[in-house]
C-alpha positions as CSV (number, residue, x, y, z in Angstrom):
1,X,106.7,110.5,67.9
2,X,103.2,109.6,67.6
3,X,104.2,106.1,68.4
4,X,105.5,107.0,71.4
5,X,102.8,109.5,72.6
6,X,99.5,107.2,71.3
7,X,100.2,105.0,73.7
8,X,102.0,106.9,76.6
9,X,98.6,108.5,76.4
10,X,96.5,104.9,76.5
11,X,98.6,103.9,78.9
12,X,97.9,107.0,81.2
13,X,94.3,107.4,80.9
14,X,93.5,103.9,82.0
15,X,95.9,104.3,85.2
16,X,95.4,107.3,86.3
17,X,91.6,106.7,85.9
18,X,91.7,103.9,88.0
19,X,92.9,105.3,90.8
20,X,91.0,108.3,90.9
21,X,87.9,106.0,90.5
22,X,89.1,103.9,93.6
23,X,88.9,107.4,95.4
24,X,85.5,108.7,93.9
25,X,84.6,104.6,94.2
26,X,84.5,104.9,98.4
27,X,83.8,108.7,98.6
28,X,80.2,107.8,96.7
29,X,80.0,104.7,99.2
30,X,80.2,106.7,102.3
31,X,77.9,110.1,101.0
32,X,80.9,111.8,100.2
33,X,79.9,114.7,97.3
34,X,81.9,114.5,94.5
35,X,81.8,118.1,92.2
36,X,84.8,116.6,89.5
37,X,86.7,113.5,88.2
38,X,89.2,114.6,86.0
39,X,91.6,113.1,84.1
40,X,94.2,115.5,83.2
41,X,95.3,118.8,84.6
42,X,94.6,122.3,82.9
43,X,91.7,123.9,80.1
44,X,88.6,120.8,79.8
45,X,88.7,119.4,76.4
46,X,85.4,118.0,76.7
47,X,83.0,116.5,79.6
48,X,79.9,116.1,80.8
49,X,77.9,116.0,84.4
50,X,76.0,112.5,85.6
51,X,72.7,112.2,87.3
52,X,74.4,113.3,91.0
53,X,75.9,116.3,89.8
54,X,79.7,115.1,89.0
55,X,81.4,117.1,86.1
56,X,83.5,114.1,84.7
57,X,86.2,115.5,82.0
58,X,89.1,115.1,80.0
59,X,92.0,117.9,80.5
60,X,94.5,118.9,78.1
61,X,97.5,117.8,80.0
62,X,97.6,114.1,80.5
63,X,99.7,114.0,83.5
64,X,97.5,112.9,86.2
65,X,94.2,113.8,87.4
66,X,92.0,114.5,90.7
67,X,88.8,114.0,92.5
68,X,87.4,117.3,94.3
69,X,85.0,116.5,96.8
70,X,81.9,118.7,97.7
71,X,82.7,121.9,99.5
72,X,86.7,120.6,99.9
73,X,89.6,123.1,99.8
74,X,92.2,119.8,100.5
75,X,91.6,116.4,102.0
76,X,94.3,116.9,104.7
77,X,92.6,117.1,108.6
78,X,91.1,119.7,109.1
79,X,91.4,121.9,112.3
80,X,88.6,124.6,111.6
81,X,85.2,122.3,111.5
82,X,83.2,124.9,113.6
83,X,83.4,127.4,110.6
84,X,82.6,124.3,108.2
85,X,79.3,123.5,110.5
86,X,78.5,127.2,110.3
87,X,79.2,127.7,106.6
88,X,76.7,124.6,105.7
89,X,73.1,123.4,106.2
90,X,72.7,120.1,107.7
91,X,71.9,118.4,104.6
92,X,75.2,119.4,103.1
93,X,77.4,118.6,106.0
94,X,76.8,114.9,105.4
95,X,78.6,115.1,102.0
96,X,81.3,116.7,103.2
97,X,84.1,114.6,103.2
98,X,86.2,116.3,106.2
99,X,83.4,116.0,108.4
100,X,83.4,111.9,108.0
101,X,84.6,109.3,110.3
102,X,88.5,109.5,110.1
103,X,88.6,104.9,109.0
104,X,86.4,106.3,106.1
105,X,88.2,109.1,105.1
106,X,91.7,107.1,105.3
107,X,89.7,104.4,103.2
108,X,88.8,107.2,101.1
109,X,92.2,108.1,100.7
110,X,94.2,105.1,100.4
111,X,91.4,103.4,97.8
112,X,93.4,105.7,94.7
113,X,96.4,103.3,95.4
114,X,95.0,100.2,96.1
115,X,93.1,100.8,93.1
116,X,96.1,100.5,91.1
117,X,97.7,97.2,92.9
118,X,94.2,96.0,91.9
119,X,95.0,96.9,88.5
120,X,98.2,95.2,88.1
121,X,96.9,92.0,89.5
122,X,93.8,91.4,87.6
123,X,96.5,92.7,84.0
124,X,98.7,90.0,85.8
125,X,95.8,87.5,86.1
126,X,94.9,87.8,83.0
127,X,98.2,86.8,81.0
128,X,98.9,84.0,83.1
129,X,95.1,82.7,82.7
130,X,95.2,83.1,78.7
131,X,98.4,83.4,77.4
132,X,100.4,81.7,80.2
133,X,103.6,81.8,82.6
134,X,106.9,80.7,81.9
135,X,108.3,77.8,84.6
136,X,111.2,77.3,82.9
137,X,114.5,76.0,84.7
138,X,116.9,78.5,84.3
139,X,120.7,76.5,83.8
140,X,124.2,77.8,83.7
141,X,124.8,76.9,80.0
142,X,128.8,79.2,80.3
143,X,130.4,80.6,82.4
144,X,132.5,83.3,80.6
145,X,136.6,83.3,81.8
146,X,137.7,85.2,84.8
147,X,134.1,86.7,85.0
148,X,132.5,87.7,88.6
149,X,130.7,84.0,88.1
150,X,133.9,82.2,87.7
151,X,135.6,84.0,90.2
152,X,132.5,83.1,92.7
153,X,132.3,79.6,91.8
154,X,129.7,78.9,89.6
155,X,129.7,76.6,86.9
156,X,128.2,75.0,83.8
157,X,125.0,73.1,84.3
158,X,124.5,74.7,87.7
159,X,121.0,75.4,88.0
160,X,119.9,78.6,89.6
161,X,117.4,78.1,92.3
162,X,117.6,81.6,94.0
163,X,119.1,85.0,93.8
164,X,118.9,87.0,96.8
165,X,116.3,85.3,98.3
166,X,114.1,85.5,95.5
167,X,113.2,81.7,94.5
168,X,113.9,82.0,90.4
169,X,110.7,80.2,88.8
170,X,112.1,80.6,85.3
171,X,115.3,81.2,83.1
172,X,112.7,84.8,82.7
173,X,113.8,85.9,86.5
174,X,117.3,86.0,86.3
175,X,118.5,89.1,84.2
176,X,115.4,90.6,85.8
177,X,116.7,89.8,89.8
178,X,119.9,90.4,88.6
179,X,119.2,94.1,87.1
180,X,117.2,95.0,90.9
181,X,119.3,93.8,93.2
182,X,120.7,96.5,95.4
183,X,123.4,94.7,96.8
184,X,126.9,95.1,96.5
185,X,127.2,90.9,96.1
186,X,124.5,89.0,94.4
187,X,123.7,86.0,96.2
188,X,123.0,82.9,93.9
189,X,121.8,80.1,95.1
190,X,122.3,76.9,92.9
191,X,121.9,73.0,92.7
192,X,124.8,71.2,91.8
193,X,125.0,67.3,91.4
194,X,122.2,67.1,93.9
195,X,123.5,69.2,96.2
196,X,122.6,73.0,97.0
197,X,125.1,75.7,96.9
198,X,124.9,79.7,98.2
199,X,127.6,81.5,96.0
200,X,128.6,85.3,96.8
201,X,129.2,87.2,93.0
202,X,130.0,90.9,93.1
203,X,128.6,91.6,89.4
204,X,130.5,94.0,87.4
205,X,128.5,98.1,86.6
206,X,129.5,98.5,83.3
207,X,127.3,101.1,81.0
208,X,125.0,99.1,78.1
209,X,122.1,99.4,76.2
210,X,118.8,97.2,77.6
211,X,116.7,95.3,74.6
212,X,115.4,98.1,73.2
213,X,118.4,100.4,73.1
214,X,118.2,102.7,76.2
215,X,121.0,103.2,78.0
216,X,121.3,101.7,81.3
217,X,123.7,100.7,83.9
218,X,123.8,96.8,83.7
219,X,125.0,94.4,86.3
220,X,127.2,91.6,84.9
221,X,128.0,88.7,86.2
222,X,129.4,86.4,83.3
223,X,126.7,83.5,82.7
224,X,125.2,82.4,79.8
225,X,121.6,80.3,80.4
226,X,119.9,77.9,78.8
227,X,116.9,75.6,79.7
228,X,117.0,73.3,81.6
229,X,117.1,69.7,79.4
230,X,116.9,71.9,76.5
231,X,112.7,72.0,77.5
232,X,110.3,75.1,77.6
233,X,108.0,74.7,80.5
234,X,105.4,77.3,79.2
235,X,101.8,77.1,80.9
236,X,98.2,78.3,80.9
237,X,97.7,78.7,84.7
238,X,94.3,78.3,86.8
239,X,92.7,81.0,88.4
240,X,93.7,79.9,92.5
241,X,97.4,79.9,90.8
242,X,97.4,82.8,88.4
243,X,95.8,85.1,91.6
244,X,98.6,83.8,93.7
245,X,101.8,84.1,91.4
246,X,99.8,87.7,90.4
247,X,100.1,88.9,93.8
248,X,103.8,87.9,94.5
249,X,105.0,89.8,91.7
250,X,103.1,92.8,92.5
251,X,104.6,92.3,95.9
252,X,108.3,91.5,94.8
253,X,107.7,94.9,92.3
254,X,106.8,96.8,94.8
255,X,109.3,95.7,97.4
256,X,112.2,95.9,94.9
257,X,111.4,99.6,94.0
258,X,111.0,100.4,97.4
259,X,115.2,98.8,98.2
260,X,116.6,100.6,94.9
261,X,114.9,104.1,96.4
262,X,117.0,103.0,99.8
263,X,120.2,102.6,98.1
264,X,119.7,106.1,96.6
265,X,119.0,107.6,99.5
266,X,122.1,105.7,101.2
267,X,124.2,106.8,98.4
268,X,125.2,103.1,96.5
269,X,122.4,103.3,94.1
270,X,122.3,104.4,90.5
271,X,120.6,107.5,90.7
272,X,120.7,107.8,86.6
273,X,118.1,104.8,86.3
274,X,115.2,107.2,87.9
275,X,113.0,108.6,85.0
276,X,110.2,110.7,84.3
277,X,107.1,111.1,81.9
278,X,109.6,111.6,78.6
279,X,111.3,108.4,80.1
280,X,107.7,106.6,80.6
281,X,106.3,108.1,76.9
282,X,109.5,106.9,75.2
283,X,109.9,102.9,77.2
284,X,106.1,102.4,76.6
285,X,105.9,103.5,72.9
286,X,109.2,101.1,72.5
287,X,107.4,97.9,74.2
288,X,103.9,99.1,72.7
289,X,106.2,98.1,69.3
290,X,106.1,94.4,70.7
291,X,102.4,93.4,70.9
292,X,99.6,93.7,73.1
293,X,100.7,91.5,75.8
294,X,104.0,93.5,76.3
295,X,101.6,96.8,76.3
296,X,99.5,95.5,79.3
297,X,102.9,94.3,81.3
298,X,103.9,97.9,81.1
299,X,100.5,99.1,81.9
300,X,101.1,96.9,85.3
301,X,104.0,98.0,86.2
302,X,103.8,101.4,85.5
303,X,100.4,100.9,87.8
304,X,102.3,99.2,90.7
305,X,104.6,102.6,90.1
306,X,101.8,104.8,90.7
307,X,100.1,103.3,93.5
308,X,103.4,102.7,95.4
309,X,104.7,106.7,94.9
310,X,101.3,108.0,96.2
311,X,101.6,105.9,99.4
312,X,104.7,107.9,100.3
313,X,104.3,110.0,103.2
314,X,104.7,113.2,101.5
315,X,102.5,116.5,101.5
316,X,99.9,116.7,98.0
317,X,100.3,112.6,97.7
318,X,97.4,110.0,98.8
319,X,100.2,109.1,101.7
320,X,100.7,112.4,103.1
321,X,97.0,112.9,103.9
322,X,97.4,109.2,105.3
323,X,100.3,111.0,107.5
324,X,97.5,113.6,108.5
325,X,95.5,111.0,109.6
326,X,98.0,108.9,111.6
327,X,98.8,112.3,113.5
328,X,94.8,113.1,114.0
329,X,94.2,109.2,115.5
330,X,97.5,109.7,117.8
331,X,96.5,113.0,119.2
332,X,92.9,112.9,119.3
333,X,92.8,115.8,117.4
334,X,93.9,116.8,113.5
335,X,97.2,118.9,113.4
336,X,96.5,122.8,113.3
337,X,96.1,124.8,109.8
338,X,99.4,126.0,110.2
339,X,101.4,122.8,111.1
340,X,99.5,121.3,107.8
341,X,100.8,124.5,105.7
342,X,104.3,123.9,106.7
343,X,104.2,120.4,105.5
344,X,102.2,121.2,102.6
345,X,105.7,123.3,101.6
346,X,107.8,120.6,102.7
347,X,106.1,118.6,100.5
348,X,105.6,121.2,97.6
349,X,109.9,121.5,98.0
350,X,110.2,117.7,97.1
351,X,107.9,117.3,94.7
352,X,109.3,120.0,92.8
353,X,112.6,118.6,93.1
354,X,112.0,115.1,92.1
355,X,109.9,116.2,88.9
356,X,113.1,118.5,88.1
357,X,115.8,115.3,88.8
358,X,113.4,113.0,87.1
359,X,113.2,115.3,84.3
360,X,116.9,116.1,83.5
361,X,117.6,112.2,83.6
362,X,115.0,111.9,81.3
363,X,116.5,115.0,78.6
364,X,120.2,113.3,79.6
365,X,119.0,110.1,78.4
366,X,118.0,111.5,74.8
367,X,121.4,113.5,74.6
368,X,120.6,117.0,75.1
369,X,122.9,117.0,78.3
C-alpha cells in the first residue's frame, strides 16, 4: 500500500500546490489579502504564518487544498458590497478581493488552472530537453487475418502518418491515438509506395488489461508495428522545439479529454474508464514502479487533469466563478445572492455525484462490486 500512497501523496502535494499558488500568486500582485494557503482539507497537521500574515499549512486529508482571501465568505460576485464598504475601513477594503476590478479578479481566478498547464509544460520541457523525444516512424510490420485493419485495407509496410487528424510523430502515438479516439471509425492515414492513403477501421471494444494490469476497455484494430527501417529515431530536443512539441501535447491532452467527456455525455463513450483518487493513488504508485521519468509524465498529466476539470463551468470550481464573472460583465451588474445560491446547489448536486460515480468505478475496478 505504501507504494501506492507515497507517491499518490508526492504527486498531489506538488499539483495541487501549484495551482493554489497561481491563485495566491495574482491575489498578492493585485493587494488581494490572503489569511490561508492550504494544502489539504480538514484538522492542520502543522504550519506556520509569513511576514504578511498568511497561515500556510498542511491538512490531514490530501485531497486538494484552497486559498481564503481576507474578509471573503466565497469568490463568486458579489451582490451586497454596500454592507462590505460599511463592515470595513478604508484600508482594508483594498485587500478585499470582491471589491477588485472584475479582469483582476477573473485573473485571480483562472491563474489556479493555468498554473497547472504551466506545470505540465515546463515537466514536458524538461524530458524532451534531457532525456529526449521519440520521432520514430511508426510501420505496419502485420496485419493480423480478418482483423478491422485487414478488413479496412491496410497493409504490411504501410506507414502510419495520421490517425484522426492527429499527425503520428512516433511508433509511441499510435496505441496512445488509438485508445482516445471517440469515434465509432478510426481514421488512419498512411503512405504506401509513395502514395498517401485515408483508410476508415471500425476497431473492435473488447475488455483487456493495459501494461500494468488494470482493466480497461481496449480498442483493437489488428496491427502489429515496428520501426521504420528497423531504426530508433530517439533525440535530445532544443529549447524553441521542446516548448513547442510541450505545448501540443498539453493541447492534444486536453482536447482529447474534453471529446471522451462528449461521448459520455452523448451516450457512445465508455463511462467505466472515468476514475477517482483510489484510481489516481493505485495508476501513479504502478508507473511510480518505473522510474522517475515515468513519475513526472504522470505528474503532467494528472496536472493537465486538474487544470482542465476546474475550468468547467460548474458552481465551487475555478470555472464556475469564471461563469459569475461572464454574467457580471454581460449585465453590468453581479447576479443576486440568491441566483448565486441556486447555482452554488446545482453545482453542490454534481459534484457530489461525480465523486460518487468516480468512486464506485474506482471500488469496481479493485473487485469489491
Amino acid at each position: 500500500m505504501l507504494t501506492y500512497i507515497l507517491p499518490f501523496i508526492a504527486l498531489i502535494l506538488v499539483v495541487v500546490f501549484i495551482h493554489e499558488y497561481g491563485h495566491y500568486y495574482f491575489a498578492k500582485k493585485y493587494g488581494v489579502g490572503v489569511t490561508d494557503f492550504s494544502i489539504g482539507f480538514g484538522k492542520e497537521l502543522f504550519g506556520w504564518n509569513d511576514k504578511s500574515g498568511t497561515r500556510w499549512k498542511i491538512c490531514w486529508i490530501p485531497l486538494g487544498g484552497y486559498v481564503k482571501f481576507f474578509g471573503d465568505r466565497n469568490v463568486f460576485s458579489q451582490a451586497d458590497q454596500e454592507k462590505i464598504l460599511n463592515k470595513y475601513s478604508k484600508e482594508d477594503q483594498e485587500k478585499l478581493f470582491v471589491l477588485k476590478p472584475l479582469y483582476q479578479r477573473a485573473l485571480i481566478v483562472a491563474a489556479g488552472p493555468m498554473a497547472n498547464f504551466l506545470l505540465a509544460i515546463l515537466i514536458f520541457l524538461s524530458i524532451y530537453m534531457f532525456v529526449g523525444k521519440d520521432f520514430t516512424p511508426a510501420m505496419i510490420d502485420e496485419v493480423q487475418k480478418d482483423s478491422p485493419a485487414e478488413v479496412a485495407g491496410l497493409k504490411n509496410n504501410d506507414v502510419i502518418l495520421e490517425i484522426d487528424g492527429n499527425k503520428v510523430k512516433s511508433i509511441l502515438d499510435v496505441s496512445k491515438l488509438i485508445m482516445m479516439s471517440t469515434s465509432e471509425t478510426i481514421d488512419f492515414k498512411v503512405s504506401r509506395l509513395e502514395n498517401e492513403l485515408i483508410l476508415k477501421v471500425k476497431p473492435n471494444i473488447v475488455d483487456g488489461e493495459d501494461n500494468m494490469g488494470n482493466k480497461v476497455k481496449k480498442r483493437m484494430v489488428g496491427i502489429k508495428l515496428s520501426p521504420f527501417n528497423n531504426e530508433i529515431n530517439h533525440v535530445k530536443l532544443g529549447p524553441t522545439k521542446a516548448l513547442y512539441h510541450s505545448i501540443s501535447e498539453v493541447y492534444f491532452v486536453s482536447i482529447s479529454s474534453l471529446k471522451y467527456l462528449g461521448s459520455i455525455l452523448s451516450g457512445s463513450g465508455d463511462s467505466s474508464q472515468l476514475g477517482g483518487p483510489i484510481r489516481i493513488a493505485k495508476v501513479t504508485g504502478q508507473v511510480a514502479e518505473f522510474g522517475f521519468i515515468p513519475f513526472l509524465s504522470i505528474m503532467a498529466y494528472i496536472s493537465i487533469s486538474l487544470g482542465l476539470i476546474n475550468l468547467f463551468p460548474i458552481p465551487l470550481l475555478d470555472g464556475g466563478h469564471l461563469m459569475f464573472y461572464s454574467f457580471e460583465k454581460i449585465l453590468g451588474r453581479p447576479l443576486s445572492q440568491k441566483t448565486q445560491e441556486g447555482f452554488f446547489r446545482i453545482g453542490m448536486f454534481l459534484l457530489l455525484f461525480l465523486m460518487f460515480f468516480a468512486t464506485f468505478n474506482d471500488l469496481k475496478d479493485l473487485g469489491l462490486f
